[in-house]
KOLNU-170316 format. One record per residue: residue in one letter; x, y, z of N, C-alpha, C in turn. Coordinates in steps of 0.05 Angstrom, whole numbers, plus 32768, in hexadecimal, padded with zeros to 4 digits. Each point is the difference from the previous one (the first is absolute). Layout:
> residu_n_X_n_Y_n_Z_ca_X_ca_Y_ca_Z_c_X_c_Y_c_Z
> a_X_Y_Z_X_Y_Z_X_Y_Z $
...
This chain:
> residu_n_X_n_Y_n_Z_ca_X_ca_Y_ca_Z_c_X_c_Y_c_Z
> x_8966_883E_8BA1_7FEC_7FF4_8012_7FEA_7FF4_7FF0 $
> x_7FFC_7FEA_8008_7FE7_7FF0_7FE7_7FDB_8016_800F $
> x_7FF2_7FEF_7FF1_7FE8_800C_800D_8000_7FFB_801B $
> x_7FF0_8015_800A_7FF9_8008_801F_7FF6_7FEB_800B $
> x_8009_7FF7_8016_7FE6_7FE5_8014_7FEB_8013_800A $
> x_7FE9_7FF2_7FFA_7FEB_8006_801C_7FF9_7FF2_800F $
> x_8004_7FE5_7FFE_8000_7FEF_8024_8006_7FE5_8007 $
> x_8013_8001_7FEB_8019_7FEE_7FFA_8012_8004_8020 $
> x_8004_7FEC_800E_800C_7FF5_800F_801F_800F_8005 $
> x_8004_8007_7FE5_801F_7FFF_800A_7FFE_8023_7FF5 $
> x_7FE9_800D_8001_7FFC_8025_7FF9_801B_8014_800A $
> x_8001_7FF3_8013_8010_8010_801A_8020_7FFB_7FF5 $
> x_800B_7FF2_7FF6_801A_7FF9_7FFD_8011_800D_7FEC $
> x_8014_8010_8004_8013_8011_7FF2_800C_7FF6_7FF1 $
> x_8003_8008_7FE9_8013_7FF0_7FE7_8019_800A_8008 $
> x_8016_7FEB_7FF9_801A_8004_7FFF_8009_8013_7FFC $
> x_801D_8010_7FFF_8005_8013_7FFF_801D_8000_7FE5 $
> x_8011_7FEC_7FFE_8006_7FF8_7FF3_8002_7FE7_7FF6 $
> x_7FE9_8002_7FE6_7FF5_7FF1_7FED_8016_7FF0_7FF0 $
> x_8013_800A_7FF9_8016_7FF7_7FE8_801F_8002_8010 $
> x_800C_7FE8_7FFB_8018_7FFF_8005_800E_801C_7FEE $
> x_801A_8009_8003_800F_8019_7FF6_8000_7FFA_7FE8 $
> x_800A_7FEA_7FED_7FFC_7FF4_7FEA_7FEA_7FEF_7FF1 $
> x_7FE8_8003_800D_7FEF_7FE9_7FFA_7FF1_8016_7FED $
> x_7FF7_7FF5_7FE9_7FED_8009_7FF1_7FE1_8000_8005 $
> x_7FEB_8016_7FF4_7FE8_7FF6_800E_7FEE_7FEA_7FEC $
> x_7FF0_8003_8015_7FEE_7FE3_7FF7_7FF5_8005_7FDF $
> x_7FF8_7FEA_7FEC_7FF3_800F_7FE8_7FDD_7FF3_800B $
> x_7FF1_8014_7FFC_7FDD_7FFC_8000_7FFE_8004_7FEB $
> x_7FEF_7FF3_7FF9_7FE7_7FFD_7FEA_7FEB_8000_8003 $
> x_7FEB_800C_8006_7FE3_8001_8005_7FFE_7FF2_7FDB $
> x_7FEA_7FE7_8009_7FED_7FFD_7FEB_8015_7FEC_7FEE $
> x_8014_7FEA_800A_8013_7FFC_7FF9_7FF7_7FE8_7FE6 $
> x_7FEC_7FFA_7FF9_7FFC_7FEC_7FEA_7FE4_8012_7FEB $
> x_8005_8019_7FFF_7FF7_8016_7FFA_7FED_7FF7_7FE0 $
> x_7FEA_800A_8000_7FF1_7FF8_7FDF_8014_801B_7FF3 $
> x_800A_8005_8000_800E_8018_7FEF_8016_7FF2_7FEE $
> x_7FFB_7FFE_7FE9_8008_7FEA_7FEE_8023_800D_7FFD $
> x_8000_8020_7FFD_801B_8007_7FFB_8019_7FF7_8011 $
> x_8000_7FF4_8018_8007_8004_8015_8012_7FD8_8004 $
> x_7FEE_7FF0_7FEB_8004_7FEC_7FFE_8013_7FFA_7FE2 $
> x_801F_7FF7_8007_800F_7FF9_7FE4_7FF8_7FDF_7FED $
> x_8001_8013_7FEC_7FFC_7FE2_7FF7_801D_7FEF_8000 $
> x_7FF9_7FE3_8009_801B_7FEC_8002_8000_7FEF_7FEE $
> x_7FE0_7FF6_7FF8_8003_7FF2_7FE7_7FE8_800A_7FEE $
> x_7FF5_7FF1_7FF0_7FEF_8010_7FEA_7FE9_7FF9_8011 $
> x_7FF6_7FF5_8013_7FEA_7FF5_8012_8000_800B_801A $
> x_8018_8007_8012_8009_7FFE_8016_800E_801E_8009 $
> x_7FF1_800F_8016_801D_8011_8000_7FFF_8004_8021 $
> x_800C_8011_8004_800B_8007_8022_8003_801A_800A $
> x_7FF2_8003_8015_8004_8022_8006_8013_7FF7_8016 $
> x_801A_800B_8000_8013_8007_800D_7FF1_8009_8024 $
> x_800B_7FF0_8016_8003_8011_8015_8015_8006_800F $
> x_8018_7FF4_7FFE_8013_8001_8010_800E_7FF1_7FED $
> x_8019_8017_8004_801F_7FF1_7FEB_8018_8009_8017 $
> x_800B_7FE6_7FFE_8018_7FFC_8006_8015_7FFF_7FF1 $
> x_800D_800A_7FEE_8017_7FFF_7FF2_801B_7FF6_8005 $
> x_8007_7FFD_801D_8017_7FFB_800D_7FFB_7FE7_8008 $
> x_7FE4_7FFA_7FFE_8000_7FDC_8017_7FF0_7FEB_7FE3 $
> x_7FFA_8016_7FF1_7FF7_7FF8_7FE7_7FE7_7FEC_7FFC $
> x_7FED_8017_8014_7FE9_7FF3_800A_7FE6_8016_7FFA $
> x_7FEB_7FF8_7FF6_7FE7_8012_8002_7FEE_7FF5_8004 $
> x_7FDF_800B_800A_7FE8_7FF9_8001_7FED_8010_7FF1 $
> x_7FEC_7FF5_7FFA_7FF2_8004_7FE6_7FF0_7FED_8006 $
> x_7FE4_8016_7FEB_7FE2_7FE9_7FFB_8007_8000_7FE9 $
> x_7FFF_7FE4_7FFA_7FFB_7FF9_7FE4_7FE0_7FF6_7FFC $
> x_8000_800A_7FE3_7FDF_8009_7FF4_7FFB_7FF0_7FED $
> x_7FEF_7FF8_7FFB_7FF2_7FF1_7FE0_7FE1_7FFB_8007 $
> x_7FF7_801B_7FEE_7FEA_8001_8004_7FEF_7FF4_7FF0 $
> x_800D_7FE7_7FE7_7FEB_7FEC_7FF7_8016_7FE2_8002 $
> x_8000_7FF2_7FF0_800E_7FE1_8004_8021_800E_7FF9 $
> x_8018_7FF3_8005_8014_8016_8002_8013_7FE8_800B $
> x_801B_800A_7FFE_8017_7FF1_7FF9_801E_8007_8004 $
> x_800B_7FF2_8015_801C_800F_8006_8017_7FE5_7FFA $
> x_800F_800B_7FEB_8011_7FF1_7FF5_8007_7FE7_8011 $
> x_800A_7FE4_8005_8010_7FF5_8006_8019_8003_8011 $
> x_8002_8004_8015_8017_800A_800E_8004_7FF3_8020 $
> x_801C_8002_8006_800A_7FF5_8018_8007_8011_8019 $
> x_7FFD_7FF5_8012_8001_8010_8015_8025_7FFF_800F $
> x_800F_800A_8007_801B_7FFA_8013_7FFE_8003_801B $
> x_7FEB_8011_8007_7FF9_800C_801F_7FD8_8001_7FF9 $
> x_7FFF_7FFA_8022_7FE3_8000_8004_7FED_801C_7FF7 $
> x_7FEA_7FF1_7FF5_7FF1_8016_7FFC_7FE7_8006_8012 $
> x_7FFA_800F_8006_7FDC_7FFD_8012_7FEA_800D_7FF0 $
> x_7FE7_7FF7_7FFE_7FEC_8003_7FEB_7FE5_8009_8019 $
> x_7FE4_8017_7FFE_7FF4_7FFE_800D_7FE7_800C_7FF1 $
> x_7FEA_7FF1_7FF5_7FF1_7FFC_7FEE_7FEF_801B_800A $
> x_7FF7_800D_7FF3_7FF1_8019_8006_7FE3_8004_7FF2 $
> x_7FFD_7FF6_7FDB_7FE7_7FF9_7FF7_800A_7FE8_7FEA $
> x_7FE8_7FF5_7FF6_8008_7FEA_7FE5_800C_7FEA_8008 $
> x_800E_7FFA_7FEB_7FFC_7FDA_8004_8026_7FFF_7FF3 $
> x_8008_7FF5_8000_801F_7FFB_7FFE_800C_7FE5_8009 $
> x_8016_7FFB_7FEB_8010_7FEC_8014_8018_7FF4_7FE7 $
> x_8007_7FEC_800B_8019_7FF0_7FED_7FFD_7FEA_7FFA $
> x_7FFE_7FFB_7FDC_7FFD_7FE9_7FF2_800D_7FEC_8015 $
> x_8017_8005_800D_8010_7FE7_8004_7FF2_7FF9_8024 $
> x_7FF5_8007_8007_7FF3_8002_801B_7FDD_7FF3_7FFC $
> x_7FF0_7FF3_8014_7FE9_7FF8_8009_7FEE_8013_800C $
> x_8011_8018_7FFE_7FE6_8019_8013_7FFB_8012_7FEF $
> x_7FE7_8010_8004_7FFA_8014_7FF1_7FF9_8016_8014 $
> x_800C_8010_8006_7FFC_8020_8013_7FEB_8017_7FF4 $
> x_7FE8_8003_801E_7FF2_800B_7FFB_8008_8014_8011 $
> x_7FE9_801A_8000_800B_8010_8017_7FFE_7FF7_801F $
> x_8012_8011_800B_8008_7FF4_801F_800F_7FEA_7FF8 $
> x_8011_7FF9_7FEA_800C_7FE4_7FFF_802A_8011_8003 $
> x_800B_7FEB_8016_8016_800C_7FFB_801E_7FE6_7FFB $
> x_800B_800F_7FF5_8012_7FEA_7FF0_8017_8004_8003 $
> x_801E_7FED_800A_8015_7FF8_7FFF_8014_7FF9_7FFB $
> x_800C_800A_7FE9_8009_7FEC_7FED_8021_7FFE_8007 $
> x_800B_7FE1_8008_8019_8006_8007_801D_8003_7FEB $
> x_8010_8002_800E_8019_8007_7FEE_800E_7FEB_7FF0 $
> x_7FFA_8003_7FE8_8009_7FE7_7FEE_7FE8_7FFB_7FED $
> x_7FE2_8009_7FF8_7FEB_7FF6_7FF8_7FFD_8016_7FE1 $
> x_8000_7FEE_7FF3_7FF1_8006_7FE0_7FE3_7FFA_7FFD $
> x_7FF9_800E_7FED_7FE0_8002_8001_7FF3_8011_7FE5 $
> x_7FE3_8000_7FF5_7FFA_800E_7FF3_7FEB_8015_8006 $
> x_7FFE_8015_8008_7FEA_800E_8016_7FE9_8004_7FE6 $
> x_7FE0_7FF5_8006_7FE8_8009_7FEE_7FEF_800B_8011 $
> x_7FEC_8010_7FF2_7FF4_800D_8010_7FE9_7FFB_7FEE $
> x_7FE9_7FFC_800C_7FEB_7FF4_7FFA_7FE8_8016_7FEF $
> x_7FF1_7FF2_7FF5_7FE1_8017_7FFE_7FE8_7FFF_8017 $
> x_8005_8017_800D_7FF2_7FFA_8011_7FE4_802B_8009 $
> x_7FEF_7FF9_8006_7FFB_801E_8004_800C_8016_8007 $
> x_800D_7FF4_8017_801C_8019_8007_8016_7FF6_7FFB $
> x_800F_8019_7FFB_8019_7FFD_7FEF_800F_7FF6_8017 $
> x_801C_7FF1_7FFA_8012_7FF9_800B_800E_8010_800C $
> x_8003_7FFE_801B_8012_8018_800B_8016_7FED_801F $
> x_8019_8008_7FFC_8005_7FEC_800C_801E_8019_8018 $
> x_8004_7FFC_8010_8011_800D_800C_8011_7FE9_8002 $
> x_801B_8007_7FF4_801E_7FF1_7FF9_8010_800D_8015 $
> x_8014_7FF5_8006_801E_800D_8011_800E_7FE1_7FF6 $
> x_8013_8012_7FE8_8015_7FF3_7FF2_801E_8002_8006 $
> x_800C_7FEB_8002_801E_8005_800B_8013_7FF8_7FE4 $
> x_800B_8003_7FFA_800D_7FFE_7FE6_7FFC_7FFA_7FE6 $
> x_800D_7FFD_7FED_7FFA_7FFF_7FE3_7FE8_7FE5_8003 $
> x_7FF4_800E_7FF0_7FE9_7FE6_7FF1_8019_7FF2_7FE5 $
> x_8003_7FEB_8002_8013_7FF0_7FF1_7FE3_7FFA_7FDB $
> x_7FFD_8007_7FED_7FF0_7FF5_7FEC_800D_7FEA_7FFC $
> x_7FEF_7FEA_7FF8_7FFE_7FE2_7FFF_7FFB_8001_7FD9 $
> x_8007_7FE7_7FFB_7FFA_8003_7FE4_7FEA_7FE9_8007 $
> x_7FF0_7FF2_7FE1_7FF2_7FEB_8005_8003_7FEC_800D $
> x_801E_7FF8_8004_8012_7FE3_8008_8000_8013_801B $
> x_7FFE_8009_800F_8001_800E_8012_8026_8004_800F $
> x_8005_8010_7FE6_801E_7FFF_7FFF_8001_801D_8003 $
> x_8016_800B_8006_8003_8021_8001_8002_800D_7FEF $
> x_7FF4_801F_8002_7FFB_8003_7FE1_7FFD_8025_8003 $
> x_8015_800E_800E_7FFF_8010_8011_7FF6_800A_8017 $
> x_8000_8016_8004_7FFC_8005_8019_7FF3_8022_8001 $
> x_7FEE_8004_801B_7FFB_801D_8002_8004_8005_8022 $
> x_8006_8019_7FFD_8000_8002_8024_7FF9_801C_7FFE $
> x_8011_8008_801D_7FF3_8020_800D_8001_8015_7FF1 $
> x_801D_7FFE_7FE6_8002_8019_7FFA_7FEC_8003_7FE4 $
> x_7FFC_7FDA_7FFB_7FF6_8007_7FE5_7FDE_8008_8004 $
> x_7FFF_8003_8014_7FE5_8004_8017_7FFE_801F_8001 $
> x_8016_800C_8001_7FFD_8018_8004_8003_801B_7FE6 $
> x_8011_7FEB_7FEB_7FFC_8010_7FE7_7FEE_7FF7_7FF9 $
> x_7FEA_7FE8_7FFC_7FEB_8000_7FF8_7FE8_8013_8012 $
> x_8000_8003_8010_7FF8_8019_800D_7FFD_8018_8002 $
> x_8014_8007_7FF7_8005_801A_7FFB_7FF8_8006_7FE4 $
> x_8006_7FF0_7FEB_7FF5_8001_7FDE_7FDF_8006_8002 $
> x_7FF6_7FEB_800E_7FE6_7FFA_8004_7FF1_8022_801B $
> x_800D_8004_8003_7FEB_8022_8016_8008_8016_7FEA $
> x_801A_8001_7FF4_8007_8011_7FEB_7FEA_8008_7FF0 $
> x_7FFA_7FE4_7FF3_7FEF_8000_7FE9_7FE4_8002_800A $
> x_7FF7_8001_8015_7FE3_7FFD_800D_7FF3_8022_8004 $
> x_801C_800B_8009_8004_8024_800B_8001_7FFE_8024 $
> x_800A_7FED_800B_800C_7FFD_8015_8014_800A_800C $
> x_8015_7FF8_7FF0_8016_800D_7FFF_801D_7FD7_8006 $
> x_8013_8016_7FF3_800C_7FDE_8001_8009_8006_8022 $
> x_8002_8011_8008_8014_800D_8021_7FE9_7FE7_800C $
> x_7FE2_8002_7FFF_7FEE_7FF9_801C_800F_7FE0_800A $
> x_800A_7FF3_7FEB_800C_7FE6_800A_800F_8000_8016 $
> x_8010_801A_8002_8013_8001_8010_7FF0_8004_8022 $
> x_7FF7_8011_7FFB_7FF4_8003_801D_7FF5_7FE4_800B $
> x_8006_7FEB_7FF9_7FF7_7FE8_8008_8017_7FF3_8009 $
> x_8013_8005_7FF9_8028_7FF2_800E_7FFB_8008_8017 $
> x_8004_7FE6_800E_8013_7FFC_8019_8015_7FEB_8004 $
């Protein structure tokens, strides 16, 4: 039961009784989900990293803030499926694009699109809420392919990264659905 109403409109109304299908897993919460708690955030590049909120392993999809809390840099890479972006603090965007995303800025990117993600210097750090659907494709300079990373390499980097923090490598898990 979330907090108590006191005179909220709908006070009177009974919660459901059954919440979860027989097979449905429950929801994952995060209180505090773009958290200043630096351990909690992986690093993805030497500038850039991402606190994990939700992994999908089977649809080979997760969401995550990604962070760069001074000027900062995410390799060259292509998209195969749509991504959605929803600016939370700082300044961001893509060399190959006309916009620069502040907070409250939210972003689209459709299926088929290469790009170089920077993240600016700005007072507050970059913080950006991602929901990624398949491998990020790396681009070389010619913007040719030049491997690739996806969910799982998302999730052993995750697990390396809480290990070494005193997290534990397991907490990744409690985030699969």
């Amino acid at each position: 039961m979330p907090e108590a109403p006191a005179s909220e409109f709908w006070r009177d109304l009974k919660p459901i009784e059954q919440v979860f299908q027989r097979d449905a897993k429950p929801e994952v919460y995060l209180a505090d989900a773009p958290t200043e708690d630096e351990r909690y955030y992986v690093p993805f590049t030497e500038t850039v990293s991402s606190r994990p909120l939700w992994i999908s392993p089977a649809q080979n999809r997760w969401c995550d803030i990604l962070m760069a809390k001074k000027a900062g840099l995410v390799n060259r890479h292509y998209h195969p499926h749509e991504v959605f972006a929803y600016t939370i603090s700082g300044k961001w965007g893509y060399l190959e694009h006309d916009w620069t995303a502040t907070a409250g800025d939210f972003v689209y990117e459709t299926p088929g699109e290469g790009h170089t993600l920077v993240a600016y210097d700005h007072p507050e750090p970059m913080k950006v809420f991602f929901q990624v659907k398949g491998p990020l494709i790396w681009l070389d300079e010619n913007g040719e392919p030049d491997g690739y990373f996806d969910v799982h390499h998302y999730i052993e980097m995750c697990r390396s990264h809480y290990e070494k923090v005193g997290i534990g490598a397991d907490y990744v898990e409690a985030l699969f659905r």
